[in-house]
Backbone as a chain_set.jsonl record, in Angstrom:
{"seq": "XXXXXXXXXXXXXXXXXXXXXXXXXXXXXXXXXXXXXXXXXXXXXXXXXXXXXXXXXXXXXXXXXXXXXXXXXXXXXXXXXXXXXXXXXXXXXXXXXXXXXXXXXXXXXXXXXXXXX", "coords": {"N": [[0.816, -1.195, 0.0], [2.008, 1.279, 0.632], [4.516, 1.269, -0.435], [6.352, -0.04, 1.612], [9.898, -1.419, 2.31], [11.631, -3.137, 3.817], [14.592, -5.037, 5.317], [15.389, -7.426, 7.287], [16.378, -7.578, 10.804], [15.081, -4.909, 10.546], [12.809, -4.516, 9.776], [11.065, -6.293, 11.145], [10.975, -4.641, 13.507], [10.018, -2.451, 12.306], [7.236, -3.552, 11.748], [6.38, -4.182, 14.525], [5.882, -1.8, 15.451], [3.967, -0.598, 13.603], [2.233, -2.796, 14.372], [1.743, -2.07, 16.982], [0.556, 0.672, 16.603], [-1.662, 0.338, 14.811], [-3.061, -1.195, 17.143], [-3.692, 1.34, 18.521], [-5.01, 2.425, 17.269], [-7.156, 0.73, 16.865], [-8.478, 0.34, 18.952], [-9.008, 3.468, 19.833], [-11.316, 3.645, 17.972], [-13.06, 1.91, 19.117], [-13.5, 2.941, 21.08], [-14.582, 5.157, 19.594], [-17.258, 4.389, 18.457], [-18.309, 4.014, 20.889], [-18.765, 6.713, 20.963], [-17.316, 8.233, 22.729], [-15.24, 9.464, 21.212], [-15.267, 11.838, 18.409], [-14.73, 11.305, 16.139], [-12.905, 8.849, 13.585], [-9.626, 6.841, 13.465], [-7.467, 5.622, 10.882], [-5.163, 3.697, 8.82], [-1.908, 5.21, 7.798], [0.551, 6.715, 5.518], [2.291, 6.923, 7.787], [2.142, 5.301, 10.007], [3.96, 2.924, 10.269], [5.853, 4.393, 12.06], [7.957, 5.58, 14.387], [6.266, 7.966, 17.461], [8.545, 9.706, 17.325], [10.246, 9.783, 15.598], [8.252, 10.731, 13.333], [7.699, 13.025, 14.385], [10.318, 14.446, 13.774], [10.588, 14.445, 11.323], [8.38, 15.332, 10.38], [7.847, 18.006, 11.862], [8.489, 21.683, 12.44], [11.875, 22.623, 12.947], [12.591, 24.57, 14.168], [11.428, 26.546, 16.368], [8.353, 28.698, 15.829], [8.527, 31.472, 17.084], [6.782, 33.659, 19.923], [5.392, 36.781, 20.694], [5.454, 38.728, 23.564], [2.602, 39.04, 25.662], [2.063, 41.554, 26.053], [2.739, 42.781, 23.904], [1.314, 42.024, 21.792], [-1.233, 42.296, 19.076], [-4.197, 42.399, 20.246], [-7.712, 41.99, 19.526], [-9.953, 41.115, 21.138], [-13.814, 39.933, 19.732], [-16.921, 39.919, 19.537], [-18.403, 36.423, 20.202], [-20.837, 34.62, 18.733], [-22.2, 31.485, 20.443], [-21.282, 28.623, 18.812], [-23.571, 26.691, 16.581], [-24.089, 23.01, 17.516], [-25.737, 21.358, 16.656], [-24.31, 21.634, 13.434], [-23.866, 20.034, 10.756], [-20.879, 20.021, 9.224], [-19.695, 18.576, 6.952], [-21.821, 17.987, 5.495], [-22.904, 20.678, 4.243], [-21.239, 20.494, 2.992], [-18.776, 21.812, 3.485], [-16.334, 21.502, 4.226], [-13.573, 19.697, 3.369], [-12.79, 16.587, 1.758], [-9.79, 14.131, 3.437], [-6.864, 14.89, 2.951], [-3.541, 14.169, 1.566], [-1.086, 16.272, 1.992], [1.746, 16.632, 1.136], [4.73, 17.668, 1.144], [3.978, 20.099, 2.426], [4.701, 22.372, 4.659], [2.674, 24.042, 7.109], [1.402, 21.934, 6.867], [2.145, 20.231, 8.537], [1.567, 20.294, 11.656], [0.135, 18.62, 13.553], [0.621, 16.787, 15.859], [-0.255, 13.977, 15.417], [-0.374, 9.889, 14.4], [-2.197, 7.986, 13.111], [-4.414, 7.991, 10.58], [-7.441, 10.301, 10.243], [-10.556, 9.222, 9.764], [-13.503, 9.259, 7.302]], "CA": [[0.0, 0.0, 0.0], [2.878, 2.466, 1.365], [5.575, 0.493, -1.039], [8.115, 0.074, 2.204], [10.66, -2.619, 1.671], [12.086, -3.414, 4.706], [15.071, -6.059, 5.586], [15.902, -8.085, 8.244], [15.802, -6.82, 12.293], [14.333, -3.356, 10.167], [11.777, -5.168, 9.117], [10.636, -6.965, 12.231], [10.776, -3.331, 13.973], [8.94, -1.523, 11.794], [6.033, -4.683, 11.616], [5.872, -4.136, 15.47], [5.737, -0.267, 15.296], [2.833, -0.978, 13.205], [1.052, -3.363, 14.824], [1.152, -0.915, 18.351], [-0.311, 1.912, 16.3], [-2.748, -0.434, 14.84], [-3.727, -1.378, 18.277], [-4.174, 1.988, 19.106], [-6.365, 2.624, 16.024], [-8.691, -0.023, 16.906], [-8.818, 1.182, 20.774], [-9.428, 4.56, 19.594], [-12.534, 3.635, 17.104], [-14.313, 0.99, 19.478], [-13.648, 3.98, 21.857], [-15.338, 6.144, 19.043], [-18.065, 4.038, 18.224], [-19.14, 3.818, 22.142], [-19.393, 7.993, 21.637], [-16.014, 8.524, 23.683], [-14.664, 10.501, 20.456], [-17.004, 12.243, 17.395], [-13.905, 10.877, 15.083], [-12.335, 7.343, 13.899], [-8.659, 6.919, 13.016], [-6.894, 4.917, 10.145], [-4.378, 3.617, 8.854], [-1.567, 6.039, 6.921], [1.577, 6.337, 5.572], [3.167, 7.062, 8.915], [2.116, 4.241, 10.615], [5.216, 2.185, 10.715], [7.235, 5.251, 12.387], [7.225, 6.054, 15.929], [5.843, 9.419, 17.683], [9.516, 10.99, 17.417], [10.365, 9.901, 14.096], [6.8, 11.528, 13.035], [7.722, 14.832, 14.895], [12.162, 14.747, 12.83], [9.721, 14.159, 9.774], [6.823, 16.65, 10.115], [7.655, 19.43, 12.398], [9.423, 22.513, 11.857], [13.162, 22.431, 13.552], [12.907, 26.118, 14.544], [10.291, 26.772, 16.831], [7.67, 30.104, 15.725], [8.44, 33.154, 18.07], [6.04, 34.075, 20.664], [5.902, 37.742, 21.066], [4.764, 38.517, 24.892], [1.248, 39.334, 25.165], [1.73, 43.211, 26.404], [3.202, 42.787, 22.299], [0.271, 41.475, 20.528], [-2.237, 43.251, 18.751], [-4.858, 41.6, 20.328], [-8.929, 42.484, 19.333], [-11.463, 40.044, 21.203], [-14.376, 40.036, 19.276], [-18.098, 38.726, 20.375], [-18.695, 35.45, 18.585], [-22.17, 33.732, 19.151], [-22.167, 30.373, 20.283], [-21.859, 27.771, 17.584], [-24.402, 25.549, 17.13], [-23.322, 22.338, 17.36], [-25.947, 20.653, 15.097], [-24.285, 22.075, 12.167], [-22.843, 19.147, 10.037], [-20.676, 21.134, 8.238], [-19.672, 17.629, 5.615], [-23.547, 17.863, 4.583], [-22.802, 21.593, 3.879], [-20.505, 21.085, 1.795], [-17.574, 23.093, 3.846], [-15.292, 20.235, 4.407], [-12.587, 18.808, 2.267], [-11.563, 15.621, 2.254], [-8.918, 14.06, 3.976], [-5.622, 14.323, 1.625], [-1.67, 14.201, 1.776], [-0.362, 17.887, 1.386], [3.115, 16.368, 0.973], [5.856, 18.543, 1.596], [3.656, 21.303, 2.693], [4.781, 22.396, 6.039], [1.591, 24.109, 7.459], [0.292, 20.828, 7.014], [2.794, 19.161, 9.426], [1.403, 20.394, 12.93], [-0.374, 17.643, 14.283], [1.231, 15.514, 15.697], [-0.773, 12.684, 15.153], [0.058, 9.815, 13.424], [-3.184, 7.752, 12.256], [-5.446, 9.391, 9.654], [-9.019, 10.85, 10.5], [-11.752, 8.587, 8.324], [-14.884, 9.278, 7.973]], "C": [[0.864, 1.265, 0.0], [4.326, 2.368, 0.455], [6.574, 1.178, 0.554], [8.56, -1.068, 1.971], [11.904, -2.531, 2.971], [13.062, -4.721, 5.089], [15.513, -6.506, 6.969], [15.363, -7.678, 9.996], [14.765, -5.515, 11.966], [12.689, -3.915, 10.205], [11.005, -5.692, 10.094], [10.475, -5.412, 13.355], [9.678, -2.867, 13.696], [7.235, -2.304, 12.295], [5.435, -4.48, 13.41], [5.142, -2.516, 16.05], [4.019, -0.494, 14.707], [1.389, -1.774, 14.01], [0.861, -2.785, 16.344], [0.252, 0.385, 17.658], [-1.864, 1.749, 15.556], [-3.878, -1.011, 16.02], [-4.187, -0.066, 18.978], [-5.43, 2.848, 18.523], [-7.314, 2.006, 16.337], [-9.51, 0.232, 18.663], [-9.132, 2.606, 20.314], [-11.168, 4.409, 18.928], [-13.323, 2.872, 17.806], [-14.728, 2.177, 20.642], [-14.905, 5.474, 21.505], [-16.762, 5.607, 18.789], [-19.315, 4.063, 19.591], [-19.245, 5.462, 22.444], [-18.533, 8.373, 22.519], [-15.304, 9.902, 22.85], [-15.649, 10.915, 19.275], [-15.598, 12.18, 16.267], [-12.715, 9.653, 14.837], [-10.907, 7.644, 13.387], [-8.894, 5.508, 12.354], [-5.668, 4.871, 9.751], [-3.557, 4.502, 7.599], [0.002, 5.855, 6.307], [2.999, 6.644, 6.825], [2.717, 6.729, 9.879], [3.351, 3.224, 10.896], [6.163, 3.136, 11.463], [6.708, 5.517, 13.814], [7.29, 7.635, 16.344], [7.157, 10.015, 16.815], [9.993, 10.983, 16.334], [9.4, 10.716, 13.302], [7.89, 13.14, 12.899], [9.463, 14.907, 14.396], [11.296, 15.141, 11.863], [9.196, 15.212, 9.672], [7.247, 17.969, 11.027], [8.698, 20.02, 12.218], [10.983, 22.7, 13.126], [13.284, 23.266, 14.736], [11.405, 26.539, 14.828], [9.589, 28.459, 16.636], [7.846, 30.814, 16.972], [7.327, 33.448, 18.494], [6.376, 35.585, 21.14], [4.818, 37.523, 23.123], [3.304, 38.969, 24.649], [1.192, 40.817, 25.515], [2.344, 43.513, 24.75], [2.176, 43.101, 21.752], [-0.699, 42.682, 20.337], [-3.419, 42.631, 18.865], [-6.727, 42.229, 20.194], [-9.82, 41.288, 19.95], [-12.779, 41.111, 20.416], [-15.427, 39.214, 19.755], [-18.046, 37.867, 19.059], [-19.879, 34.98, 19.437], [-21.3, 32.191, 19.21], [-22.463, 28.889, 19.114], [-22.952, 27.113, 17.403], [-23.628, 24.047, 16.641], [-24.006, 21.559, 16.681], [-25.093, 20.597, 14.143], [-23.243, 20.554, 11.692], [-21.916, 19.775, 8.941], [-20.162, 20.089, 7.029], [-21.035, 18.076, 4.916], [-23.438, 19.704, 4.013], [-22.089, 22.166, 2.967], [-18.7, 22.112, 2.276], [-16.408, 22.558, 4.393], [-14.706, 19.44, 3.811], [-12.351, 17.292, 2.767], [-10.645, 15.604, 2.873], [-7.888, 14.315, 2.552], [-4.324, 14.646, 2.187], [-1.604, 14.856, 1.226], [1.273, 17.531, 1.381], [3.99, 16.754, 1.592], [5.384, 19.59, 2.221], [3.839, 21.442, 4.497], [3.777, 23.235, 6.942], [0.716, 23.124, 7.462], [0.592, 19.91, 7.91], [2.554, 19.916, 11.287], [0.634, 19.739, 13.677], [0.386, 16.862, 14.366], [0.725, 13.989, 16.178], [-0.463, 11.792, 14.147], [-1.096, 8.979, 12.391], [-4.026, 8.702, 11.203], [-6.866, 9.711, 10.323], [-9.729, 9.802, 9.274], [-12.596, 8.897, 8.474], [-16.009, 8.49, 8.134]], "O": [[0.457, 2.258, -0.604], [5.177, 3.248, 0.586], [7.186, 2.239, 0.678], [7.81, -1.886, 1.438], [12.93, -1.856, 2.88], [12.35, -5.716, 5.229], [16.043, -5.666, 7.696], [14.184, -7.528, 10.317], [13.897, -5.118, 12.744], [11.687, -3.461, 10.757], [9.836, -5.465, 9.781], [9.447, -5.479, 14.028], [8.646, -2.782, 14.362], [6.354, -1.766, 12.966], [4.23, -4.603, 13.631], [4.199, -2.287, 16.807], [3.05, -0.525, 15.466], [0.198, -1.497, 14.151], [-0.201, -3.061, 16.902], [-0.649, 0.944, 18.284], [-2.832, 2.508, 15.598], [-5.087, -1.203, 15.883], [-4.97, -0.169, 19.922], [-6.327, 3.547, 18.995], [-8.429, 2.507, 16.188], [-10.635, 0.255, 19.163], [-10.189, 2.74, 20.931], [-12.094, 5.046, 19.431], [-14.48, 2.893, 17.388], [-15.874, 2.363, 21.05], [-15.577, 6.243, 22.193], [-17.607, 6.491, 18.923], [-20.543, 4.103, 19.523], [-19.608, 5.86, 23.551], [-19.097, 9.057, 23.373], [-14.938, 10.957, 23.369], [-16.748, 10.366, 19.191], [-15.511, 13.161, 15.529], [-11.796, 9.474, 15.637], [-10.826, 8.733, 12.819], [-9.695, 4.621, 12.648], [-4.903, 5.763, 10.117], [-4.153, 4.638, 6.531], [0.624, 4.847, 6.643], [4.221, 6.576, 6.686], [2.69, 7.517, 10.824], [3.465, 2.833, 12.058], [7.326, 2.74, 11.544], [5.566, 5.631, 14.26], [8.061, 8.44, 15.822], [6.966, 10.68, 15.797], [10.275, 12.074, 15.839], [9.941, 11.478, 12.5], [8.429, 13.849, 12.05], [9.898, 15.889, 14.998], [11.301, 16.337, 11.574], [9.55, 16.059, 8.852], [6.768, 19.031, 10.63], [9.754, 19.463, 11.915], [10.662, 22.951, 14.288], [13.78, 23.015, 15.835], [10.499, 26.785, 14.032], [10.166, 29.394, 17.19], [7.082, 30.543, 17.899], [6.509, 33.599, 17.588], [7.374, 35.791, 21.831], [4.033, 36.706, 23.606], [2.895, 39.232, 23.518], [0.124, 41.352, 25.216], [2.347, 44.71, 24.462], [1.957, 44.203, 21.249], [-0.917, 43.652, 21.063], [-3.923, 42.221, 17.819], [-6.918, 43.107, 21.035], [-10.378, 40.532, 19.155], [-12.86, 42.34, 20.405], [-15.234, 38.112, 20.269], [-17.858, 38.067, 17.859], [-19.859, 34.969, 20.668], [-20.343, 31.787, 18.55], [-23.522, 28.364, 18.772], [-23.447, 26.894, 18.508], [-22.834, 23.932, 15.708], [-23.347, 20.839, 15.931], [-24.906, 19.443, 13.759], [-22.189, 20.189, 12.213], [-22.355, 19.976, 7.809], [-20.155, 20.667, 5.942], [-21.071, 18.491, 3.757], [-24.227, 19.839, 3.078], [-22.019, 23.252, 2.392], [-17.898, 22.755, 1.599], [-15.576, 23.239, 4.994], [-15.227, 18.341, 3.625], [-11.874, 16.917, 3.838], [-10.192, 16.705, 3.187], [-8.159, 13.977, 1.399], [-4.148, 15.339, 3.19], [-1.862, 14.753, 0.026], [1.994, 18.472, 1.714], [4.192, 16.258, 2.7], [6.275, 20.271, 2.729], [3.253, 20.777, 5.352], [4.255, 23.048, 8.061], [-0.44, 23.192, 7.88], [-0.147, 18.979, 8.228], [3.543, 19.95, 12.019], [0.342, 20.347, 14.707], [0.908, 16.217, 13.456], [1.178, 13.186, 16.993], [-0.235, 12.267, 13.035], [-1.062, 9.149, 11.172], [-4.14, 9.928, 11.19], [-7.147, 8.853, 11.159], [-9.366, 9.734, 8.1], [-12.982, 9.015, 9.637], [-16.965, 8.905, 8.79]]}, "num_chains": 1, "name": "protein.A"}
């Protein structure tokens, strides 16, 4: 699915890497199904890697600058309470899942299953 090609001790690693994040996929979704979470995980191509390999891989090296907050240009604004009916898939205002590749605004979760729906 992922073409990896793995030899020897690598290979037996990775396969266990896998099958813990697999176990935590299927503990997460029986978790979701009993209404614990309002979203299932799957499986992706960074499933065989563990958390910290993930976070070398996906996150940025050089952590974003925090100015202090007597800095910021800060405006609260009233917001109404959402409603939480709103399906916003049935509305149309929700992309698919997809692999943004290289795009690094896309690497701040650090999660490593996928979202399904």
């Amino acid at each position: 699915m992922f073409e990896r090609d793995y030899d020897g001790e690598e290979r037996e690693r990775r396969q266990q890497i896998y099958a813990d994040t697999l176990a935590m996929i299927q503990q997460h979704n029986a978790e979701a199904d009993a209404g614990a979470h309002n979203f299932r995980l799957g499986v992706n191509q960074f499933s065989d890697m563990t958390s910290a390999e993930w976070a070398a891989y996906a996150l940025s090296p050089t952590p974003f600058p925090v100015k202090p907050e007597s800095e910021r240009n800060v405006v609260e604004l009233p917001v109404p309470a959402p409603d939480a009916a709103i399906d916003w898939r049935e509305k149309g205002a929700v992309t698919p899942v997809k692999n943004q590749g290289g795009c690094v605004s896309a690497r701040r979760a650090p999660v490593l299953p996928a979202p399904v729906a």
